[in-house]
C-alpha positions as CSV (number, residue, x, y, z in Angstrom):
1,X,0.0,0.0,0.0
2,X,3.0,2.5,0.9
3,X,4.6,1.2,-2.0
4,X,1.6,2.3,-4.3
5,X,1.0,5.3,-2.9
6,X,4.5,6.4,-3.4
7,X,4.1,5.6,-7.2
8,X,0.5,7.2,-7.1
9,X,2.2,10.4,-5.7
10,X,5.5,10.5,-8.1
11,X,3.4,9.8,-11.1
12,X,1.0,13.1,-9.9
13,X,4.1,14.9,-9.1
14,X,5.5,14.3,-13.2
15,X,2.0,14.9,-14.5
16,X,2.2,18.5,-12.9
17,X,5.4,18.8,-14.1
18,X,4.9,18.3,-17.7
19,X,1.6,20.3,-17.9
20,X,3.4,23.4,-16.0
21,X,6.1,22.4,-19.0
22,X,3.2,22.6,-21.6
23,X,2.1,25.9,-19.9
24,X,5.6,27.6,-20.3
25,X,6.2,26.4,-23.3
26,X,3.2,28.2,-24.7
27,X,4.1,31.2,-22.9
28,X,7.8,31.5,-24.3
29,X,6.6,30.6,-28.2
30,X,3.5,33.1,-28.2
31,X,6.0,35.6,-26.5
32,X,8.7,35.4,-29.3
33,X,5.9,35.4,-31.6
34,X,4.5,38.1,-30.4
35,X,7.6,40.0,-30.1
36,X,8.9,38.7,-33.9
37,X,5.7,40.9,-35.0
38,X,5.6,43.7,-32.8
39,X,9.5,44.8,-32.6
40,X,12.2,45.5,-35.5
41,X,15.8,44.0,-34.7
42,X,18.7,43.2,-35.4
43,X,20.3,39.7,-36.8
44,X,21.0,39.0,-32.9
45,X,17.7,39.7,-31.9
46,X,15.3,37.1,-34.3
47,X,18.1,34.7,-33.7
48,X,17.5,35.0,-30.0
49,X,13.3,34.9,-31.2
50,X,13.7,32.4,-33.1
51,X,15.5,30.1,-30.6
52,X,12.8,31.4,-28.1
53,X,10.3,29.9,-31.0
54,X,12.2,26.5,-31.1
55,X,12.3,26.4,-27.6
56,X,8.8,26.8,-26.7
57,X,7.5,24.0,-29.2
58,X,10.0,21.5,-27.8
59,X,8.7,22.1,-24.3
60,X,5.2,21.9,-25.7
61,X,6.0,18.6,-27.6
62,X,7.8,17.0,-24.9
63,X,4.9,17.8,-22.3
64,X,2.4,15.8,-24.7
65,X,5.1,13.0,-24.7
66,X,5.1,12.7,-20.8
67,X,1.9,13.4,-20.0
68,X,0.8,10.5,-22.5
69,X,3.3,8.2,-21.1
70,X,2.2,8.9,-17.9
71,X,-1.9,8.6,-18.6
72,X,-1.1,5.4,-20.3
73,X,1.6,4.0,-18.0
74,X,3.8,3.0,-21.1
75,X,7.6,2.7,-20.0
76,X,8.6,3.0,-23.9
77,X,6.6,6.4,-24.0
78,X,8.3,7.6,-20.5
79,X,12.0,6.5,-22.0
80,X,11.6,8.4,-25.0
81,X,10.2,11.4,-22.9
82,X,12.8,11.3,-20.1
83,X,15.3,11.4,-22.5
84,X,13.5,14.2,-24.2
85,X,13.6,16.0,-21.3
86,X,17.3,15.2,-20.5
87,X,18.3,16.7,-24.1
88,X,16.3,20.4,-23.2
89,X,18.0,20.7,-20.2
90,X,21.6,20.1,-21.9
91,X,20.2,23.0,-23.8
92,X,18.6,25.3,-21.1
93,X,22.4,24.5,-19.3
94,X,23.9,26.1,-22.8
95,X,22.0,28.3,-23.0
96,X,22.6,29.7,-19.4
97,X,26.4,29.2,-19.8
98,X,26.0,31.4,-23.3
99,X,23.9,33.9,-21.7
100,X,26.2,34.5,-19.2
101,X,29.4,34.9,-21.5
102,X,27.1,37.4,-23.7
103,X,25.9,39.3,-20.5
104,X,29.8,39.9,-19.5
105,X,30.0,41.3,-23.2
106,X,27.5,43.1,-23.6
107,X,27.4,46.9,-24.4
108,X,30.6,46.4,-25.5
109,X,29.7,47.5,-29.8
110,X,27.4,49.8,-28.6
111,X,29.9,52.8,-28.5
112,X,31.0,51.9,-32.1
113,X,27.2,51.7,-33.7
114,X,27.1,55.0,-32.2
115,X,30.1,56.9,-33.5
116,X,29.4,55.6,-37.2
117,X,25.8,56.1,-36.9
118,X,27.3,60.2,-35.7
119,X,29.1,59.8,-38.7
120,X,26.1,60.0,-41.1
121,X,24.2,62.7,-38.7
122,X,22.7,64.6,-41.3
123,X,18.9,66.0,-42.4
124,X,19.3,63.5,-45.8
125,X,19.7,60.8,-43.7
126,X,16.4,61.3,-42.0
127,X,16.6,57.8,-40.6
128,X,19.7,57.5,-38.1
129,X,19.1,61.4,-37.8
130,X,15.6,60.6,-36.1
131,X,17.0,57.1,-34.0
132,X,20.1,59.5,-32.6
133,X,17.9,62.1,-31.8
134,X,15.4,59.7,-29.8
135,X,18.1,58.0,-28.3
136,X,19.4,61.1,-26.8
137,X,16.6,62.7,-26.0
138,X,14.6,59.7,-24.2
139,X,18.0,58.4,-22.6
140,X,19.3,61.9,-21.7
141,X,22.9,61.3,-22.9
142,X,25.2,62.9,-25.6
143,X,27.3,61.3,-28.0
144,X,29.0,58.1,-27.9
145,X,30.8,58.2,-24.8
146,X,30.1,62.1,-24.0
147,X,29.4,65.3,-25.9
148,X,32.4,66.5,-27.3
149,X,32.4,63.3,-29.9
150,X,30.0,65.2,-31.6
151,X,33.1,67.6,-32.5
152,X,35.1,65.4,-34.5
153,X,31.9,64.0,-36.8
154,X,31.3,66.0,-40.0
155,X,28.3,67.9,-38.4
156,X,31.0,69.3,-36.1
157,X,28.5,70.7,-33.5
158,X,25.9,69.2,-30.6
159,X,22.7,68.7,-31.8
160,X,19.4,70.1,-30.3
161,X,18.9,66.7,-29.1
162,X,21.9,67.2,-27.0
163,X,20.7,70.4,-25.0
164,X,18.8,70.2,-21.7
165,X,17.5,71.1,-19.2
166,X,18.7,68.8,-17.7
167,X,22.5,69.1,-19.1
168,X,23.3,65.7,-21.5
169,X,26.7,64.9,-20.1
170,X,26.8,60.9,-19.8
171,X,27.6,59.2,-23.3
172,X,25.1,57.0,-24.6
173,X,26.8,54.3,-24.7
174,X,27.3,54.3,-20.9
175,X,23.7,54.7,-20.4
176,X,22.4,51.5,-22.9
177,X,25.0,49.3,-22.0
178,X,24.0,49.3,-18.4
179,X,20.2,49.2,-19.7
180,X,21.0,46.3,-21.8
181,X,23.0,44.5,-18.7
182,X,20.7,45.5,-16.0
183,X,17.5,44.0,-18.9
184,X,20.0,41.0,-19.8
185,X,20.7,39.9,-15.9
186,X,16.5,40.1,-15.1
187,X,16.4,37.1,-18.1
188,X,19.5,35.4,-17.4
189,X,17.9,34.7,-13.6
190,X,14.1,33.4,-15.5
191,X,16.6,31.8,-17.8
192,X,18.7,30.0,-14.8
193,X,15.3,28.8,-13.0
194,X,14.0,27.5,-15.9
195,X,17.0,25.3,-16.3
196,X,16.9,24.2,-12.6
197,X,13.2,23.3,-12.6
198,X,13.2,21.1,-16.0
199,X,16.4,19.6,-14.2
200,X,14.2,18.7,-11.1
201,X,11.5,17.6,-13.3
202,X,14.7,15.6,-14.8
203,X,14.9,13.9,-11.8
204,X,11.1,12.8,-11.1
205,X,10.9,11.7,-14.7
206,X,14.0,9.4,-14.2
207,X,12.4,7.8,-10.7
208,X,9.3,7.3,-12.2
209,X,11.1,5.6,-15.1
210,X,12.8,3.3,-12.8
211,X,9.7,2.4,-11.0
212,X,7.9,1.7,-14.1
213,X,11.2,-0.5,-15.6
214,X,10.9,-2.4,-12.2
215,X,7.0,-3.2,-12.1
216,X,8.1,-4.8,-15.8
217,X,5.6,-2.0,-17.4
């Protein structure tokens, strides 16, 4: 009867696991969808989408697999999706590890976007004209790393975006790199528990695994 209840309780305990999988699975592929429409970006950015994308079907996918395996008590389901889940978190540990390296670089090719983009500030190039200006004006900063690199760029003078109140002394890239870490840290922690609760999940898929290999399911 202990014996029983223990299964009873490990097989409830997977079931929650893969639905909350299912659950966050959706979540991350409607939220890069979402953002893949809403939001312009770089190369970097519908990589990282893109991933985000790939990512959320898998967990999606993988819930099915377990939940099925567990509703029908089929060891050969279980196996294929306990080792399922032992391949996403290999890749939510990557990912993590990556994430962290990028995190330590980040900011760093902002200054030089910057002082090329300065290099075309000009009223015939409305476009990086217009994305200077907002930068400087929402992020109250100046230049790339302060005002005076406006005096070596071929306009040669600070913009009205430049002039206060309040005074614009910080460069810009001093003010978005340590938006862009403070931002990159906040997902690096969701990424990080994510990791460590399909790693626990891991764990009660394996058990349950073993107790189905040894009641010769």
């Amino acid at each position: 009867m202990g014996h029983s209840n223990i299964n009873r309780g490990l097989k409830y305990c997977v079931a929650i696991f893969f639905a909350t999988s299912m659950i966050i699975g959706v979540g991350l592929g409607g939220g890069a969808i979402y953002v893949k429409h809403r939001f312009a970006g770089g190369t970097e950015v519908g990589w990282t989408v893109w991933v985000a994308i790939l990512c959320g079907g898998t967990l999606v996918l993988v819930g099915i697999i377990g939940i099925a395996a567990v509703k029908l008590d089929s060891l050969l389901i279980l196996v294929v999706a306990t080792t399922c889940l032992a391949v996403v978190c290999a890749a939510f540990v990557g990912f993590t590890i990556y994430a962290q390296v990028e995190l330590n670089n980040a900011g760093r090719e902002v200054g030089q976007v910057l002082k090329l983009a300065m290099q075309h500030y000009d009223p015939s190039d409305k476009q990086t004209t217009l994305d200077l200006d907002i930068y400087q004006k929402q992020l109250y900063c100046c230049g790339a790393d302060g005002p005076e690199d406006w005096l070596t760029t071929p306009y040669r003078k600070l913009p009205n975006s430049c002039k206060g109140p309040p005074p614009r002394t910080l460069g810009c890239t001093q003010v978005i790199s340590s938006y862009v870490k403070n931002t990159a840290s906040y997902a690096l922690r969701a990424l990080a528990a994510l990791t460590g609760y399909h790693c626990v999940g891991l764990v009660l898929c394996s058990a349950l695994t073993y107790v189905c290999y040894r009641k010769g399911l």
